[in-house]
C-alpha positions as CSV (number, residue, x, y, z in Angstrom):
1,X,0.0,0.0,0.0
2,X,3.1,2.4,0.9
3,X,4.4,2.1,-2.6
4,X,1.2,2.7,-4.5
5,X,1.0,6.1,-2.3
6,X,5.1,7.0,-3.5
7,X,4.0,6.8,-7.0
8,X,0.7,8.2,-6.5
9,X,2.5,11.4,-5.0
10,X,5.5,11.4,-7.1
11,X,3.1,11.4,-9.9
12,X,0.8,14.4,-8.4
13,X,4.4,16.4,-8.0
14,X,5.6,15.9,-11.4
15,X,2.1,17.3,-12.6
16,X,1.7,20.4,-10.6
17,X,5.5,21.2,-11.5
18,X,4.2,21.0,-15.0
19,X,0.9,23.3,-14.3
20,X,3.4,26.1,-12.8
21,X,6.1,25.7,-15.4
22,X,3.6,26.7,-17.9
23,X,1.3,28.7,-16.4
24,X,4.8,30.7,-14.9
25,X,5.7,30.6,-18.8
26,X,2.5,31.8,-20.3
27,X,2.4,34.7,-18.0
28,X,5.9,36.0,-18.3
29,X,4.7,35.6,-22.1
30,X,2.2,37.9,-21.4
31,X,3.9,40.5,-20.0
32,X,6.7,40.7,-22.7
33,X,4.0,41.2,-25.1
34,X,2.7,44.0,-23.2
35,X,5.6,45.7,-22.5
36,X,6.2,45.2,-26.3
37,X,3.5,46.9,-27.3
38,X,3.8,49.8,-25.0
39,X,7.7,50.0,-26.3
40,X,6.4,50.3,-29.7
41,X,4.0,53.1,-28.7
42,X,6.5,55.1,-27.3
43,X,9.6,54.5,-29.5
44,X,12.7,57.4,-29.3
45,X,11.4,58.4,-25.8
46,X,13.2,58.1,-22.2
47,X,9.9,56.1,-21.5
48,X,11.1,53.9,-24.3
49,X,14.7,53.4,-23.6
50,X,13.2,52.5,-19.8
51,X,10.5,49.7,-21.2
52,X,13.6,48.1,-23.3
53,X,15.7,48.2,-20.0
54,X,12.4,46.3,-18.2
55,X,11.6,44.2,-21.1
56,X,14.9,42.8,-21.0
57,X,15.5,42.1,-17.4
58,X,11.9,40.5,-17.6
59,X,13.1,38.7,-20.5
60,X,16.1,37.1,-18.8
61,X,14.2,36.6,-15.4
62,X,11.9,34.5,-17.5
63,X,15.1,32.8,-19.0
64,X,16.1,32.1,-15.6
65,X,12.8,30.6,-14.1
66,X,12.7,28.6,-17.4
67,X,15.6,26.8,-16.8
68,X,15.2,26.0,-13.2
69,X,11.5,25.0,-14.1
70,X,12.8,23.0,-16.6
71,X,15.7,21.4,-13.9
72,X,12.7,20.4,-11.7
73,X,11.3,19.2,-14.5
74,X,13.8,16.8,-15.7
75,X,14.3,15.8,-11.9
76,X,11.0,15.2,-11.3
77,X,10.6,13.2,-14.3
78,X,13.8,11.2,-13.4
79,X,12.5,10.6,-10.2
80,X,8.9,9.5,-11.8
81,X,10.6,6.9,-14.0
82,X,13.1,5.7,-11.2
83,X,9.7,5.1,-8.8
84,X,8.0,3.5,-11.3
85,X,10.4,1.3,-12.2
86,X,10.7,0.4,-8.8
87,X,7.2,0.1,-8.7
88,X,7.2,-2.1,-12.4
89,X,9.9,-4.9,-9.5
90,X,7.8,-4.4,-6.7
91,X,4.5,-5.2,-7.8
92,X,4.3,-6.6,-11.6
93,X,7.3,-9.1,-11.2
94,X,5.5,-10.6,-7.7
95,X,2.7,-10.7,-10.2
96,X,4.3,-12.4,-12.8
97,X,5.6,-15.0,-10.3
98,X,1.9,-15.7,-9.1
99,X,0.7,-16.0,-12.4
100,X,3.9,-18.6,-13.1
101,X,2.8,-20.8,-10.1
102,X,-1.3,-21.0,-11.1
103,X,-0.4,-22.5,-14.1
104,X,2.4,-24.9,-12.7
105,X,-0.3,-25.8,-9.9
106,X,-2.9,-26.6,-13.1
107,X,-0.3,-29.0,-14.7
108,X,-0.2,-30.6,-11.3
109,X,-3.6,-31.3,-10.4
110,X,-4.1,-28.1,-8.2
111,X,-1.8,-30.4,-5.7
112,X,0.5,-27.6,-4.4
113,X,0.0,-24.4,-3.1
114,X,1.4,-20.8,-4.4
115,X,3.4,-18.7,-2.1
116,X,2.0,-16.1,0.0
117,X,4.3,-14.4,2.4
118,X,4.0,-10.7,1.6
119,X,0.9,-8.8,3.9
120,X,-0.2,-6.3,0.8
121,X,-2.5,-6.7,-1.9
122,X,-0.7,-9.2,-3.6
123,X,-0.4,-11.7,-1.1
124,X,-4.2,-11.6,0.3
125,X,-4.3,-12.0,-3.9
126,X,-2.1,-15.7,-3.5
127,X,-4.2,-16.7,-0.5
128,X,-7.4,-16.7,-1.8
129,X,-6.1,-18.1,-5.4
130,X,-4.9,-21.2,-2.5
131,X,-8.3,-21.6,-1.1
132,X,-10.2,-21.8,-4.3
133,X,-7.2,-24.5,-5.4
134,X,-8.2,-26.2,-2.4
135,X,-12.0,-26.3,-3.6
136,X,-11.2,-27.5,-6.6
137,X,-8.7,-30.3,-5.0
138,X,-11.9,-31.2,-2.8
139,X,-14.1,-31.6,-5.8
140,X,-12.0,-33.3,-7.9
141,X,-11.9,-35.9,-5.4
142,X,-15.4,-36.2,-4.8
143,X,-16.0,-36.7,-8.5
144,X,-13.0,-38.9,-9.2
145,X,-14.4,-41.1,-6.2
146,X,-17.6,-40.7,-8.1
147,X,-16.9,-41.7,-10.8
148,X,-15.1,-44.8,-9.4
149,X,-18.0,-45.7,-7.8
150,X,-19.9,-45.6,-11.5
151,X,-16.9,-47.2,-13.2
152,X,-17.1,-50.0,-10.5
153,X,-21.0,-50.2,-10.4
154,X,-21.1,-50.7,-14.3
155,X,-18.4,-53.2,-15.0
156,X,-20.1,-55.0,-11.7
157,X,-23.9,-55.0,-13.3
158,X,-22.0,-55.9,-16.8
159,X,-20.5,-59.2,-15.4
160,X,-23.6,-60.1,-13.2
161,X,-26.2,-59.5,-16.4
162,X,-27.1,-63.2,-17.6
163,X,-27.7,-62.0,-21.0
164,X,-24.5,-61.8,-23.6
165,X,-23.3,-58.2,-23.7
166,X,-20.6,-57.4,-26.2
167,X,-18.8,-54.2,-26.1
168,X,-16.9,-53.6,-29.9
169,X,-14.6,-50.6,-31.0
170,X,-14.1,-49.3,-34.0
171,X,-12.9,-51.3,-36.1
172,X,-15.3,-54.3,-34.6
173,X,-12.6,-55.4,-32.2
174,X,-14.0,-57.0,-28.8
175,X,-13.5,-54.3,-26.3
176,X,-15.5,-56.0,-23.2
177,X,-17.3,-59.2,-23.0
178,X,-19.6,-60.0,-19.8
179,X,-18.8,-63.9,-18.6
180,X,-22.3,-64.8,-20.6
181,X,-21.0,-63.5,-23.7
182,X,-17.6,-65.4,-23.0
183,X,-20.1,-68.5,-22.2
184,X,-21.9,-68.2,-25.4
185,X,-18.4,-67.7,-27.3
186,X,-16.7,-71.0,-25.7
187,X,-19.7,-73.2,-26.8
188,X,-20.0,-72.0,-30.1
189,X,-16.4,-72.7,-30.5
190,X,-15.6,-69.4,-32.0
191,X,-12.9,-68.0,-30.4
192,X,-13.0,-64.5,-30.0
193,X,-14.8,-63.6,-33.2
194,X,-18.7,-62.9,-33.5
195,X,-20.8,-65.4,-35.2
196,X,-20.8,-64.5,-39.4
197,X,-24.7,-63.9,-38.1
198,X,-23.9,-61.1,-36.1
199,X,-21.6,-59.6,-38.4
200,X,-23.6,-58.6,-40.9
201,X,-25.7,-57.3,-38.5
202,X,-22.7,-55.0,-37.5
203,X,-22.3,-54.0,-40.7
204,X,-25.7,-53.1,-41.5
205,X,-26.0,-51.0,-37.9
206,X,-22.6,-49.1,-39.3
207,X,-23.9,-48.2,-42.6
208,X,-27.2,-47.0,-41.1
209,X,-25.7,-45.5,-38.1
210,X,-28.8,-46.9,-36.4
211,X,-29.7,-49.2,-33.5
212,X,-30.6,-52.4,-34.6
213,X,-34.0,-53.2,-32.6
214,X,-35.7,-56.2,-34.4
215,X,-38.7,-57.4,-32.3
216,X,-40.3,-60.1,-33.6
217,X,-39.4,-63.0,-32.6
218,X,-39.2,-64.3,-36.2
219,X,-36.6,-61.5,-36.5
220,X,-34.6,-63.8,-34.2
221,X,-31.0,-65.4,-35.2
222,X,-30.4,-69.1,-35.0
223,X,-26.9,-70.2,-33.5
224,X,-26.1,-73.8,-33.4
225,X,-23.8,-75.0,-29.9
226,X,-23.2,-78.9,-30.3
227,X,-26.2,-80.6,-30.6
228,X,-28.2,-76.9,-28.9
229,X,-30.4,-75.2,-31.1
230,X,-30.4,-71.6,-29.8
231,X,-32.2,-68.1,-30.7
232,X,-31.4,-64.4,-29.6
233,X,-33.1,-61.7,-30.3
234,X,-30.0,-59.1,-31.0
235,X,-30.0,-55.2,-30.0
236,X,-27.2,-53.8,-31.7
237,X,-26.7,-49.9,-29.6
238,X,-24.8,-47.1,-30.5
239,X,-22.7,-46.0,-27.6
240,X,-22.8,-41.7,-27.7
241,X,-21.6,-39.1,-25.1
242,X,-24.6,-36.3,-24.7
243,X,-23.3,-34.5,-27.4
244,X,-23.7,-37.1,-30.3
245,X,-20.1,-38.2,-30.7
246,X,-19.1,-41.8,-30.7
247,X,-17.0,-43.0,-27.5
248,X,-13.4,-43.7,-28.4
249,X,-12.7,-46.8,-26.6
250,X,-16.3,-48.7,-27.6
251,X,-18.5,-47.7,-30.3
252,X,-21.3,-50.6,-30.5
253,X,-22.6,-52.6,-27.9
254,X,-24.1,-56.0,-29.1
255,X,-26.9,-57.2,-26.3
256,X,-28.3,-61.0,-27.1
257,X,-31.6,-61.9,-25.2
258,X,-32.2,-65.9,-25.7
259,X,-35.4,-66.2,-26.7
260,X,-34.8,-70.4,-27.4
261,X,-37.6,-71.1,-25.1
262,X,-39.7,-68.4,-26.6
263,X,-39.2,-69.2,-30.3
264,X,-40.0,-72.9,-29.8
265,X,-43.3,-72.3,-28.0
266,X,-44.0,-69.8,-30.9
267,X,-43.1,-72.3,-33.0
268,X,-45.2,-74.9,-31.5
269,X,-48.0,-72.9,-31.2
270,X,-48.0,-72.0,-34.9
271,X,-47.4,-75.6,-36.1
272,X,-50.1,-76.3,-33.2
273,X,-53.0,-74.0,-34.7
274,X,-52.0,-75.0,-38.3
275,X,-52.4,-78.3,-37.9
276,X,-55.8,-77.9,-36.1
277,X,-56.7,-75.9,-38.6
278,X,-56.1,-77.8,-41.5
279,X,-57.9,-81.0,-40.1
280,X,-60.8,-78.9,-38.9
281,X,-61.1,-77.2,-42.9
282,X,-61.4,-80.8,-44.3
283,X,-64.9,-81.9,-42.8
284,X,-65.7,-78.4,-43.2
285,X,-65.4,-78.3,-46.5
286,X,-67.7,-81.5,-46.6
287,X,-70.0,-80.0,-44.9
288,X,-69.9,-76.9,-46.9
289,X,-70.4,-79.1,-50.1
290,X,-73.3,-80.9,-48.6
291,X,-75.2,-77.5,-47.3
292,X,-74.7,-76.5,-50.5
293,X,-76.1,-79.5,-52.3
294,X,-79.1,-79.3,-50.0
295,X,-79.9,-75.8,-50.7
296,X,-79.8,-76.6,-54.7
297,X,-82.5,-79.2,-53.6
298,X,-80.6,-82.0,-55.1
299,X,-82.1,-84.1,-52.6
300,X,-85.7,-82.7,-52.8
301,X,-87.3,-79.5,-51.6
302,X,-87.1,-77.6,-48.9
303,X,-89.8,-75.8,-46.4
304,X,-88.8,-71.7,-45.9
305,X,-88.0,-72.7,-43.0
306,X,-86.0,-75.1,-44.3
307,X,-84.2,-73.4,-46.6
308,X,-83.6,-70.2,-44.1
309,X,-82.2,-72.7,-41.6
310,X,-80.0,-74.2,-44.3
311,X,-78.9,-70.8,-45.4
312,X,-77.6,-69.5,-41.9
313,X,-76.0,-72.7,-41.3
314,X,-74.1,-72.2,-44.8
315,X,-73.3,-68.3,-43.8
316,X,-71.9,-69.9,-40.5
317,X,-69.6,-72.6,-42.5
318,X,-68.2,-70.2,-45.1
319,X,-67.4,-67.8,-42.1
320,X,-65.8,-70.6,-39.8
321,X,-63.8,-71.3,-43.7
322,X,-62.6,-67.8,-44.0
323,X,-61.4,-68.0,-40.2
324,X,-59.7,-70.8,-40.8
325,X,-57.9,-70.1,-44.1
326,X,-56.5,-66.8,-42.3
327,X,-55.2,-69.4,-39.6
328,X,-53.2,-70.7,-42.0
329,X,-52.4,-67.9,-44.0
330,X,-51.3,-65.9,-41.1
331,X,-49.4,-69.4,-39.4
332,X,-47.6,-69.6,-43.1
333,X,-46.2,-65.3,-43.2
334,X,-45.0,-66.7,-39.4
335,X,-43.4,-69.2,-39.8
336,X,-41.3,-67.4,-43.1
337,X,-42.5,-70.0,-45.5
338,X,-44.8,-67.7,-47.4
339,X,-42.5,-66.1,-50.0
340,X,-43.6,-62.3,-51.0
341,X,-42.9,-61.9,-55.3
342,X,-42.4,-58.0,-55.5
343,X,-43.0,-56.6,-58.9
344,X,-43.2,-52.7,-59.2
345,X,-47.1,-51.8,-58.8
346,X,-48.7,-48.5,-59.6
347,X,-50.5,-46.9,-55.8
348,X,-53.3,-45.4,-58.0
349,X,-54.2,-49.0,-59.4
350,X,-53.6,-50.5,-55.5
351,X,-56.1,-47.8,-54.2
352,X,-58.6,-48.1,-57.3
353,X,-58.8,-51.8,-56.8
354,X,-59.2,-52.0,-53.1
355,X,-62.0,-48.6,-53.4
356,X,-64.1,-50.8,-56.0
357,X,-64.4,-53.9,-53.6
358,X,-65.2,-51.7,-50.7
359,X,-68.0,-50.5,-52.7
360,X,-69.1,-53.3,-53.4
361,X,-69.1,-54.3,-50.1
362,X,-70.3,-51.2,-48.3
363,X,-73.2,-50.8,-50.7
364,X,-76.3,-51.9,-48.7
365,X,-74.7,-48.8,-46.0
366,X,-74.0,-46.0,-48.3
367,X,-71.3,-45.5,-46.8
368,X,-69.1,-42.3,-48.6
369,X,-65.9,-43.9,-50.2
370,X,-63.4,-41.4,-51.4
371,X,-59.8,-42.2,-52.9
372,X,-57.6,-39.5,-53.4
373,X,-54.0,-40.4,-54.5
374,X,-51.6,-37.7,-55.0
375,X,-50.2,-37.3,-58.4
376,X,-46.5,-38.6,-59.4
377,X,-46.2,-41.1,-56.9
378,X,-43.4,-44.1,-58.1
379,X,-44.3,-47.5,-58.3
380,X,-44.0,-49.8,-55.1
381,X,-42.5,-52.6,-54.9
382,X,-45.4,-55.3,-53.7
383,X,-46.6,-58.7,-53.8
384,X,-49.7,-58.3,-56.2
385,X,-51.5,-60.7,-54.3
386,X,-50.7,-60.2,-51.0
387,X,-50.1,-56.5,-50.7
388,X,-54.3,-55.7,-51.7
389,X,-55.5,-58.5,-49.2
390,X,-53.4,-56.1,-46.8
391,X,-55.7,-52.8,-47.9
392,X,-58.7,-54.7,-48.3
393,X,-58.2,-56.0,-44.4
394,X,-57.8,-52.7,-43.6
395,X,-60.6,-51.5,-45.6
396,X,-63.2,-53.9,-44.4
397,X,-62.1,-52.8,-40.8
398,X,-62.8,-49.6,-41.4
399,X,-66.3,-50.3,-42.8
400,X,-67.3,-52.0,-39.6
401,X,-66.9,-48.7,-37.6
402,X,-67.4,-45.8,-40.1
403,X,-70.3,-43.7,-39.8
404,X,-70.5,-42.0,-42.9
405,X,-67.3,-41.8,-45.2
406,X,-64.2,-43.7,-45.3
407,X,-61.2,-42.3,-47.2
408,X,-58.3,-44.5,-49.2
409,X,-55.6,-42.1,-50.1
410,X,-51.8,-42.6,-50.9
411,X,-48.7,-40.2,-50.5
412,X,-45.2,-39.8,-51.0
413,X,-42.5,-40.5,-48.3
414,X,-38.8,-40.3,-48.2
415,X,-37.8,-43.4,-50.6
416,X,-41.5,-45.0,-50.5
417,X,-45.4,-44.4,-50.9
418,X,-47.8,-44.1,-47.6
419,X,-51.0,-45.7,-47.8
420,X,-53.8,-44.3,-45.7
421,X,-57.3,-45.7,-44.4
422,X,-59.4,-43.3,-42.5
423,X,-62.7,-43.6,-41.1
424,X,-64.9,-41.2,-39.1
425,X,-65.9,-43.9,-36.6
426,X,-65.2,-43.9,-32.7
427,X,-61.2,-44.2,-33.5
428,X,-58.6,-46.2,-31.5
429,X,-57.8,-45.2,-27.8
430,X,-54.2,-44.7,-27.1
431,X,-54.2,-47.6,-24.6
432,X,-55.0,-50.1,-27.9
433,X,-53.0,-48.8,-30.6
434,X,-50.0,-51.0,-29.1
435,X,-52.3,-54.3,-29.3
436,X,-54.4,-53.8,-32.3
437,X,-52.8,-55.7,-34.0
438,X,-52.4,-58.4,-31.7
439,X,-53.8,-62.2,-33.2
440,X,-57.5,-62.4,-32.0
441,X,-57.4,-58.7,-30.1
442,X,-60.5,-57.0,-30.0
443,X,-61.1,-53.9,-28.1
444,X,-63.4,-54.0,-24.9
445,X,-66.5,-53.5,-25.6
446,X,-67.0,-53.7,-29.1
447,X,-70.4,-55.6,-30.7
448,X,-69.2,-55.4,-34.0
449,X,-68.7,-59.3,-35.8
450,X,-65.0,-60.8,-36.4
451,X,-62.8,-62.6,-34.6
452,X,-59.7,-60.3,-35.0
453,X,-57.6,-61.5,-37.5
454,X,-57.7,-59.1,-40.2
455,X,-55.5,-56.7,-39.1
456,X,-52.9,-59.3,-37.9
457,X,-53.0,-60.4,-41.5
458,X,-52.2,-56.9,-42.6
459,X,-49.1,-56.5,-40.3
460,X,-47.7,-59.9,-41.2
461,X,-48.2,-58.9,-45.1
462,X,-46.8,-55.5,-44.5
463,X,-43.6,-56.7,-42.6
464,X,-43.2,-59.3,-44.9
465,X,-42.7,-56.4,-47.6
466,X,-40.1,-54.6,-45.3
467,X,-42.2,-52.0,-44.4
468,X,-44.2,-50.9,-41.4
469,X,-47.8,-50.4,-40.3
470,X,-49.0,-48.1,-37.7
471,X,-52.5,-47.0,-36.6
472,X,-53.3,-42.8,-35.3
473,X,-56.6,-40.2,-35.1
474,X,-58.0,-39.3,-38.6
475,X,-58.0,-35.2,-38.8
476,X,-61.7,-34.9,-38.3
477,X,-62.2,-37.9,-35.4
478,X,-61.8,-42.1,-36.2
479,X,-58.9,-44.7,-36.9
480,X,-56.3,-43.9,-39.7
481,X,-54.4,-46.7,-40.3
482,X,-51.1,-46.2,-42.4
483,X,-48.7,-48.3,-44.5
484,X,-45.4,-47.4,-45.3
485,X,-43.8,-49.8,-48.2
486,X,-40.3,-48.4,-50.2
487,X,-40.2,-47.5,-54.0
488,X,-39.7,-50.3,-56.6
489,X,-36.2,-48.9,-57.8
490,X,-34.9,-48.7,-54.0
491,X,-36.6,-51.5,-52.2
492,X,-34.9,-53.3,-50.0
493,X,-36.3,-56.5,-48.4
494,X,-35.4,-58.5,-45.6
495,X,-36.9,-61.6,-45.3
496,X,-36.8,-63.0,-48.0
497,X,-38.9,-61.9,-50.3
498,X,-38.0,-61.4,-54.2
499,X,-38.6,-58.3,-56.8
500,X,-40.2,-59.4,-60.0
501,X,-39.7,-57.5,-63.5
502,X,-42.0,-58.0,-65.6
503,X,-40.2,-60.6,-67.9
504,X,-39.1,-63.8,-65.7
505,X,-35.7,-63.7,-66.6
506,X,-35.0,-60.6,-64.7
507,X,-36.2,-61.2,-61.9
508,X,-33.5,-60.1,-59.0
509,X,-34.0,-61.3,-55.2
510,X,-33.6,-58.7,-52.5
């Protein structure tokens, strides 16, 4: 504090020395003028001989209080620069020192100290720069034991998860491995390398840059252990920090849930219902043959009472037919043996076709059918005999719960066409739209015939294609059910199926 008052004064006395110096100057300046003038007023007078006398001794008094104006001056200024020089030691170098020692005590982990000995400015300046480094030691601690706990916590849950977790870099080396993924590796005899399988499910999830999240469980892939049949379901993640940039030491993480046990129930189950349905549609069919027989009176003629009860009891067989034939339809798309022919087919013809047999079907309710495709659309690429059974299914759903108009309309999409059904019935409560589509789901409550099928049928057509189905509100109240299938020059399918030209030869399978 002493040396900021010395320069403080020394500075205040070198500027008043200035003000007098040149206020002294300007007046002495003044008064030679003055006396100039009056000399020239009065020229070859006694008064002028006596002003030149004056003039002159005021002119060397001036001289004389210039030159020990300026000597203060120049000593004052001397003594200016020595003080702040002295000053420049005092305070900047200390300063220079401090800022030396924050950046050595960064480098080191804010583990030492800076010293603080002097009692000014400077040092209450290196004590608190000491407390905040102790802050920061104390919360790097904290984190660091934080963050061990995490680190310690994760690899923990990792080895005690009993599903196969793989952890891959970027260049699809095996980063981490939980003991179940070591497991699975030992009996499949593979070493350290990922079954061919999941490789080109890798390679797929890096192209994309998207998680690989199949769910079905026909979506599931078959490894073979010694005599062990097995089936996972694979989730292939994308490891990010918050900020969307990949993690350096792991960029995929590969997470196998066994669904063996699942897969061969499903399995079961389908072969189950097929089975039962196919021996139930054979004395069905007999039975269908003889109704009809009887109601062509081939074996005489019939009472209307008769004939009515013969007639319900045929409406009842072909319905119990059409159930079962979707059995087996539906058992077939499950268990992947149905194979989907894609040819390129025009939306507008789809739309026309499927509007014409609602029509047809809706006539006796008058109901409004509008279809409204939007110009230019490109061809999709679709199973010509599947793909309309999946619109018609869709189509004779919404005629059960439309009050007045249903509407079949198409638009483009990123690489593909979007088919839309929308009624103006009650519509699909959020809590449903997640099971609608659900094998013999019906919503509570509903009085409406069917056994809930249709829609299942749909689904399995429409994944079978590749693409996806989905079910929202209609802009003025009802369902709107949507289908989502890729363009005939960039589909891409799958499961399976295979695109069709529309000469054999060219045929190309996807």
């Amino acid at each position: 504090m002493l040396r900021w008052r010395m320069c403080l004064g020394t500075l205040v006395l070198f500027l008043l020395l200035l003000a007098t110096f040149l206020f002294t100057l300007g007046t002495f300046q003044r008064l030679e003028m003055e006396l100039a003038a009056k000399a020239a007023s009065s020229a070859g007078s006694a008064q002028d001989i006596q002003l030149r006398q004056t003039l002159a001794r005021v002119q060397e008094r001036l001289d004389q209080v210039s030159s020990v104006v300026l000597v203060c001056l120049i000593a004052s200024g001397l003594v200016a620069l020595l003080t702040f020089r002295r000053f420049g030691r005092a305070v900047l170098d200390p300063l220079e020192t401090i800022v030396a020692q924050v950046e050595a005590m960064e480098h080191q982990g804010f583990r030492a100290d800076i010293e603080a000995r002097a009692p000014d400015e400077l040092g209450r300046l290196a004590r608190a720069i000491n407390t905040l480094a102790a802050r920061i030691r104390s919360l790097l601690k904290e984190s660091g034991e934080r963050l061990a706990t995490l680190a310690r916590g994760h690899y923990a849950l990792l080895r005690a998860l009993p599903t196969p977790v793989f952890l891959l870099g970027a260049d699809d080396r095996l980063v981490e491995l939980n003991p179940a993924a070591e497991s699975l590796l030992h009996r499949l005899g593979a070493g350290e390398a990922l079954p061919p399988v999941l490789q080109r499910l890798l390679a797929r999830a890096r192209r994309s840059g998207q998680h690989v999240l199949p769910e079905r469980l026909q979506d599931a892939i078959y490894l073979r252990a010694g005599t062990d049949e097995l089936y996972f379901l694979p989730r292939i993640l994308h490891l990010r920090h918050p900020d969307g940039t990949a993690i350096a030491e792991s960029t995929l993480a590969v997470v196998l849930l066994d669904v063996t046990r699942y897969r061969w129930l499903d399995g079961m189950k389908t072969s189950q219902l097929a089975t039962v349905s196919h021996e139930l549609k054979t004395p069905l069919t007999s039975i269908r043959i003889m109704l009809h027989l009887l109601l062509e009176r081939k074996y005489g003629e019939l009472s209307p009472s008769q004939h009515e009860m013969l007639q319900t009891a045929m409406e009842d067989c072909e319905r119990l037919l059409r159930t079962l034939n979707n059995l087996l339809d539906l058992s077939r798309m499950e268990a992947g043996s149905e194979q989907m022919i894609l040819r390129p087919l025009r939306p507008e013809a789809l739309l026309e076709s499927c509007g014409q047999g609602l029509r047809e079907a809706a006539a006796a309710r008058a109901l409004d059918i509008q279809v409204d495709c939007a110009p230019g659309l490109p061809d999709v690429a679709a199973d010509e005999a599947r793909f309309p059974l999946a619109l018609a299914n869709l189509a004779a759903n919404a005629a059960k719960f439309a009050r007045h108009r249903i509407r079949l309309s198409a638009r483009p999409t990123e690489g593909g066409v979007r088919f839309l059904v929308e009624d103006d019935g009650p519509g699909v409560s959020e809590d449903y739209r997640g099971r609608i589509f659900e094998r013999f789901f019906r919503i509570p409550g509903q009085s409406q015939e069917g056994v809930g099928l249709g829609l299942s049928i749909a689904r399995e057509i429409v994944r079978a294609h590749g693409g996806h189905i989905a079910v929202g509100s209609a802009p003025e109240g009802g369902a709107a059910f949507h289908i989502d299938l890729a363009a005939a020059a960039s589909a891409a399918h799958p499961g399976g199926g295979k695109l069709a030209d529309s000469a054999p030869d060219l045929r190309q399978a996807v």
